[in-house]
N, C-alpha and C positions, 0 to 999 in steps of 0.2 A: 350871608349868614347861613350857616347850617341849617339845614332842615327838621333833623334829628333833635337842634335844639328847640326850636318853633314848635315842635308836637310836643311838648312837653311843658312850653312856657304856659303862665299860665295870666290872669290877671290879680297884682296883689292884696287888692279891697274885693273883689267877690269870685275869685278864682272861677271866672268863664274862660273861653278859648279867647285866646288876641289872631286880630287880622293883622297881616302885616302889610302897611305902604309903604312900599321901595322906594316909587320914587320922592318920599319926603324923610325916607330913614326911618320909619316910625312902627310900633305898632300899638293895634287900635284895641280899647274894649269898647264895645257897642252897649253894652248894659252901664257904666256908668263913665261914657261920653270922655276917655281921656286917652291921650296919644303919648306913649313911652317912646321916648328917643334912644335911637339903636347908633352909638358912639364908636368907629372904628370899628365896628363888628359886635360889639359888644352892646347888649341891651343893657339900660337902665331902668330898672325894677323900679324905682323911688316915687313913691306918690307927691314925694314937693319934687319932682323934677318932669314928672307928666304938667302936660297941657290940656286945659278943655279945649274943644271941639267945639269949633262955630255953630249957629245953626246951619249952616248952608252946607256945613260938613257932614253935619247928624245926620241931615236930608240926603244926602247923597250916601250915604251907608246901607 
């Protein structure tokens, strides 16, 4: 994924910065706990298509 695109994404319920996990395809907002799936290169924006974030995962953040 472009990096050009990642400085710019944003998150789409409280637009903070996203981290991104390559090795799960994902990326993370840390303020409200949910992981956008990044689909052939393509990020998925979609709040029904994020996943929450285990606790073990929060923790590890």
């Amino acid at each position: 994924m472009d990096q050009r695109l990642l400085d710019i994404l944003v998150c789409p319920l409280c637009k903070s910065t996203l981290h991104v996990d390559r090795k799960r395809s994902e990326l993370i907002c840390k303020i409200d706990k949910l992981a956008y799936p990044i689909r052939d290169d393509v990020p998925v924006m979609l709040v029904d298509e994020a996943r929450g974030l285990t606790p073990d995962e929060i923790q590890a953040l």
